[in-house]
C-alpha positions in Angstrom: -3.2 4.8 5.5 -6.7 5.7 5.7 -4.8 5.1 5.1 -3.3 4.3 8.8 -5.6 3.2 10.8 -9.2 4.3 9.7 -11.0 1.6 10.3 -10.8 3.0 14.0 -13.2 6.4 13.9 -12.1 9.2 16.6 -14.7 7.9 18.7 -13.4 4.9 19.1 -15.3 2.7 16.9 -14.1 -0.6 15.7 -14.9 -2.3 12.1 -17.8 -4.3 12.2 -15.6 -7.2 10.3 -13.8 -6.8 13.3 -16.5 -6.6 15.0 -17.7 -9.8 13.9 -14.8 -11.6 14.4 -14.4 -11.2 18.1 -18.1 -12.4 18.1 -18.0 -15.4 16.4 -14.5 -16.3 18.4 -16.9 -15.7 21.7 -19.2 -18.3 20.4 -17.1 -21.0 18.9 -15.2 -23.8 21.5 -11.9 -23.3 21.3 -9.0 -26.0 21.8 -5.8 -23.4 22.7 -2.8 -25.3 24.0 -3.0 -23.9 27.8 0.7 -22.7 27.2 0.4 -20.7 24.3 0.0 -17.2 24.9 -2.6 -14.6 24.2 -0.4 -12.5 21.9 1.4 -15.6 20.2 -2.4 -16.5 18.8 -2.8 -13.0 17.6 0.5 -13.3 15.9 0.0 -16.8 14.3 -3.9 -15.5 12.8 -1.9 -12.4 11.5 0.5 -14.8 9.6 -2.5 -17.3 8.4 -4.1 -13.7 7.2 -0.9 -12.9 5.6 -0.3 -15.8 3.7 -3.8 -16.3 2.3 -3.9 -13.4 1.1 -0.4 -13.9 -1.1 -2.0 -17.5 -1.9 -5.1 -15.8 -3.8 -2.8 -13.0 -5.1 -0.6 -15.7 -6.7 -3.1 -17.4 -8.3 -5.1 -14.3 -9.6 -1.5 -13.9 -11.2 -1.4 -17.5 -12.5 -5.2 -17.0 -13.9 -3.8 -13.5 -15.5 -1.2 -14.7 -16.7 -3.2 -17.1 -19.1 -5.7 -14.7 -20.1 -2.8 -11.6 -21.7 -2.8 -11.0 -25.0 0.2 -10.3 -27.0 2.4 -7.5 -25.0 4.1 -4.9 -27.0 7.3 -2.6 -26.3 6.2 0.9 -25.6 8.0 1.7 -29.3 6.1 -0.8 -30.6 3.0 0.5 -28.9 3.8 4.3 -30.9 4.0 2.3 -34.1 1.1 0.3 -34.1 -1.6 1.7 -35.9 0.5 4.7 -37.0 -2.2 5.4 -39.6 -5.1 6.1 -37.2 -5.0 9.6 -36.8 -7.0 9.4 -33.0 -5.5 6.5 -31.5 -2.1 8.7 -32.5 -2.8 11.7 -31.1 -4.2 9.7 -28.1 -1.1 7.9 -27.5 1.2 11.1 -27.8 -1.6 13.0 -25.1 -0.8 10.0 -22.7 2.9 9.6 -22.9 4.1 12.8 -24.3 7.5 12.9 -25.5 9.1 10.2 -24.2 12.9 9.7 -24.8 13.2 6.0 -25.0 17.1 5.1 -24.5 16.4 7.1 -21.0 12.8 5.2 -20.0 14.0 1.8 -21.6 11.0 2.1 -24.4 12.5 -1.4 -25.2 11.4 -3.8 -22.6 7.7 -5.1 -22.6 7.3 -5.3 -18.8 6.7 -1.7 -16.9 8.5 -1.2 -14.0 7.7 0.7 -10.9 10.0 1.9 -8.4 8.7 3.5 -5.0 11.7 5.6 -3.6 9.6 7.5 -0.6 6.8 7.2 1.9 6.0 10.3 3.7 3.8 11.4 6.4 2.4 14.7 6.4 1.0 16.6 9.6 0.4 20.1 10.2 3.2 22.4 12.1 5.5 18.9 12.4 8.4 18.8 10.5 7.5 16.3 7.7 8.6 12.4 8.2 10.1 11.1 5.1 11.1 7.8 4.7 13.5 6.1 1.9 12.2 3.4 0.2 13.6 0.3 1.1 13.2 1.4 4.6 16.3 0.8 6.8 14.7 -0.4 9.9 13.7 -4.0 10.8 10.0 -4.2 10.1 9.4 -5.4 14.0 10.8 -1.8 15.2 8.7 1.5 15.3 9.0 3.8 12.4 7.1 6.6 13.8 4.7 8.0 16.2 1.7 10.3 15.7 -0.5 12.2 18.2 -4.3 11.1 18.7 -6.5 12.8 17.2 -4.0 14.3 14.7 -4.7 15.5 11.0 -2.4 13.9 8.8 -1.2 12.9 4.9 0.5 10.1 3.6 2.7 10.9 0.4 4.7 8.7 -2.1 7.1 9.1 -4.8 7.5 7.1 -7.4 9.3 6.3 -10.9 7.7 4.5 -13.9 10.3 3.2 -16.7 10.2 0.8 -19.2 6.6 0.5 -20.1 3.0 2.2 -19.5 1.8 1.0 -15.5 -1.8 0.2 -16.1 -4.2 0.2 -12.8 -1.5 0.7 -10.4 -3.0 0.0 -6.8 -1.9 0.1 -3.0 -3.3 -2.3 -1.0 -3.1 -0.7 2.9 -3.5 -3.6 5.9 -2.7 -2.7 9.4 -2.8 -5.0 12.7 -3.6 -3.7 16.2 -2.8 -6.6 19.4 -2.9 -8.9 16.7 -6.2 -7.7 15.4 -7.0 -6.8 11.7 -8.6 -2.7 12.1 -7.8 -1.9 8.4 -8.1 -3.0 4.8 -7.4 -0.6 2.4 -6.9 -0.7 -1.2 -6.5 2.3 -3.1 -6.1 3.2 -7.3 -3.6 5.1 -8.1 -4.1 5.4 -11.8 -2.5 4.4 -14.9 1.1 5.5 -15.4 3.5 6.5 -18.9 6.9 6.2 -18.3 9.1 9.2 -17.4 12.4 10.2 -15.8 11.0 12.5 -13.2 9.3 11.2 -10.2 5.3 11.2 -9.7 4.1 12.2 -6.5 0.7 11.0 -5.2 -0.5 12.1 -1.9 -3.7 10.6 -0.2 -6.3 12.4 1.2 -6.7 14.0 5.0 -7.2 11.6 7.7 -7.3 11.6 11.1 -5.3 9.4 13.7 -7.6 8.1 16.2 -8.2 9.2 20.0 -8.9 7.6 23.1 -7.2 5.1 25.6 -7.6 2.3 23.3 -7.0 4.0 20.6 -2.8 4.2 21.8 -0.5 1.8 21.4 1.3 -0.2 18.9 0.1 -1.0 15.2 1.8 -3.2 12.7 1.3 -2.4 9.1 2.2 -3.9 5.9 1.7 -2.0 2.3 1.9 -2.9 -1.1 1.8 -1.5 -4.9 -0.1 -3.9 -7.0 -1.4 -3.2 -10.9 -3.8 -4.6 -13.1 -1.9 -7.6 -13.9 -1.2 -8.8 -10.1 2.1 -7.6 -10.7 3.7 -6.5 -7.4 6.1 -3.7 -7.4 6.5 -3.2 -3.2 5.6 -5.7 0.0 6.8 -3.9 2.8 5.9 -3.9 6.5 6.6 -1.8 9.8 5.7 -1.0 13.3 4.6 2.8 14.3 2.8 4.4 17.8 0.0 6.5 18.3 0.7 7.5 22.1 -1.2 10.8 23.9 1.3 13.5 22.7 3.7 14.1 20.6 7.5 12.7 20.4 9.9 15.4 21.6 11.7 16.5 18.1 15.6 15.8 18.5 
C-alpha cells in the first residue's frame, strides 16, 4: 500500500501535496461553525475527496463508453483473423489453451474477481484476509509495527474475457488527512480457472510518534475501460510494537 502508507518516509516526512494543503488552509479565512468539531471537518473533506473522485471516474466511464469500438467474445477474438499466421500464434501465446465452457469464452465483458488481500511481514505469521472483507469498514483490520518491512499480496480470478490494463488505485487517510495516493498497473489479464497472484514490492511502515495511530484506507481495481471490479475500505494501526499473537 506503498502501498500503506508511503507517502509518510521513516523519518517522518509528510507529502508535499499534503504539505501544501495545511499551508494554504493556514492562509485562507475560514468560516467553521464554532460547534463543529475538528475531526468532523476532517471527515466531511475526506467524503468531498471521495466523491469527486467517483464523479470524474464516472464520467471518464461515460466518455469511454462513447469512444469503444465493436467488443468481441473471447471465441470470437480466436476466430477473427484466423488466417494471419502472427496475430494467431500471438493470441494462443497470450491465452493459451483456454477451455471456454469453464472461463465463460461467451460473454464480451471480462470479469475480475479479487478473493484475497494479504499482508506479508517477516517472522509474523502472514495476515490473510477474504475478499469481501467481514468487518465493518470503520473497525481496525490490522496492526503493523513501526518501522516494519512488509508485502501486500492479492489473488485474483479473470473469467469471461481478456482484463486489459487492470489497475489498483491505493488512497489512505490519517486524522482526516490525505498521506497517500497510489495507483498501481497490474497488467493485462487472459482468462483462466486458477488464481493469479500479484504481490507488491517491499515497503516499509513508518516510525515515529506521529507516525502511530489510526489510518483509514480505501482500495480499488480499476482497468482500462474505467471499469471497476472492487471499492473497498477499512481501518488498520500502526502502534510501537507488535500485537500479542492469540
Amino acid at each position: 500500500m506503498s502501498a500503506l502508507v508511503g507517502a509518510i518516509s521513516k523519518d517522518i516526512t509528510f507529502n508535499p501535496v499534503m504539505e501544501k494543503e495545511e499551508k494554504n488552509k493556514n492562509t485562507e479565512p475560514t468560516h467553521d461553525d464554532p460547534e463543529k468539531t475538528e475531526g468532523e471537518g476532517h471527515e466531511d473533506d475526506e467524503d468531498d475527496e471521495t466523491e469527486e473522485e467517483d464523479t470524474k471516474q464516472k464520467k471518464a466511464l461515460e466518455k469511454k463508453e462513447l469512444e469503444l469500438g465493436p467488443q468481441f467474445s473471447l471465441k470470437e477474438q480466436l476466430e477473427k483473423d484466423k488466417d494471419d499466421e502472427s496475430l494467431r500464434r500471438w493470441k494462443e501465446q497470450l491465452l493459451g489453451t483456454v477451455d471456454f465452457s469453464a472461463v465463460g469464452g461467451e460473454s464480451k465483458e471480462p470479469e475480475v474477481k479479487i478473493q484475497s488481500l494479504s499482508i506479508l511481514c517477516k517472522d509474523r505469521p502472514d495476515l490473510v484476509f477474504a475478499i469481501p472483507l467481514a468487518v465493518n469498514p470503520k473497525d481496525r483490520l490490522f496492526t503493523l509495527k513501526e518501522g516494519s518491512p512488509y508485502h501486500v499480496k492479492f489473488t485474483f480470478v479473470v473469467s469471461s474475457n481478456i482484463v486489459s490494463g487492470l489497475k489498483y488505485i491505493h488512497t489512505v487517510w490519517k486524522a482526516g488527512l490525505k498521506v497517500d495516493n497510489t495507483k498501481i498497473m497490474l497488467g493485462t489479464f487472459s482468462p483462466q480457472l486458477e488464481p493469479y497472484t500479484y504481490e507488491m514490492e517491499e515497503e516499509t511502515t513508518p516510525s515515529g510518534i506521529f507516525a502511530r495511530g489510526s489510518y483509514s484506507a480505501r482500495s480499488k481495481f480499476v482497468d482500462d475501460d474505467g471499469k471497476c471490479y472492487l471499492d473497498f475500505s477499512y481501518t488498520f494501526d500502526i502502534q510501537k510494537n507488535w500485537p500479542s499473537i492469540t
